[in-house]
N, C-alpha and C positions, 0 to 999 in steps of 0.2 A: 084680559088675564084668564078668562075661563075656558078658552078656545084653549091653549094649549096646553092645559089642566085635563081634559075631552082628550086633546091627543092623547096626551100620556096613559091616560088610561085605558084607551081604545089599544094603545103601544104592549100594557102591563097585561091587558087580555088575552092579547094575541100570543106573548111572548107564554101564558099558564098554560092555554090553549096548547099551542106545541110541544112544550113540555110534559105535557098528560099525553097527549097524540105518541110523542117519543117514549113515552115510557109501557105502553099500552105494545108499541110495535117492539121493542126489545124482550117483553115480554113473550109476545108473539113470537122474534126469531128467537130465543134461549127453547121454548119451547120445541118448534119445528128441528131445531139443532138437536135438543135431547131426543126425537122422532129419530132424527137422520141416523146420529151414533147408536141409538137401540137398536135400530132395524141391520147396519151395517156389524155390528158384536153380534146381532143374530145371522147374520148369513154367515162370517167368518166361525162362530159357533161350528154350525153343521157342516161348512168345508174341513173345520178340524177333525171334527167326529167320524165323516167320511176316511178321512188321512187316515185316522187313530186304526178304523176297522179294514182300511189295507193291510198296512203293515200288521195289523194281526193277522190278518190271513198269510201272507210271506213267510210271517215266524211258522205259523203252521207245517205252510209249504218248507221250511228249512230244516226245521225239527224232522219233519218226514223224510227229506233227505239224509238229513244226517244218520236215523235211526237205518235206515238204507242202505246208506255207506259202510255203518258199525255192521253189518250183518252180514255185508259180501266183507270184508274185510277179517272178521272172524270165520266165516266159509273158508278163505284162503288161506286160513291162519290153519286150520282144521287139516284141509287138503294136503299142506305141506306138511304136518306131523307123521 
């Protein structure tokens, strides 16, 4: 009867054993996950910022245009009076 009293418990050790081993590595990959999404919202971060400081320079460039256009445009306006 005590042999497989021995198993069982040899069985019940193994089985805590794992369970701490599994909870040890979930930790570990939540952890590495949180790494991977911080690193990955930081690069997309400074592709946005990138984007952001385009298109303000374009407004620039458009505004300058525009301010360009109004000017020859009121020129002709002048010329024709």
């Amino acid at each position: 009867m005590e042999k497989p009293m021995c198993h069982v418990h040899s069985n019940l050790s193994k089985i805590k054993s794992y369970g701490r081993n599994r909870r040890q590595n979930n930790t570990t990959n939540i952890s590495e996950n949180q790494q991977r999404i911080q690193q990955q919202v930081n690069t997309n971060t400074i592709e946005f910022q990138k984007k952001v400081e385009m298109l303000q320079q374009k407004m620039k460039e458009v505004r300058s245009h525009v301010k360009q256009t109004k000017n020859r445009l009121n020129s002709f306006h002048r010329n024709l009076d």
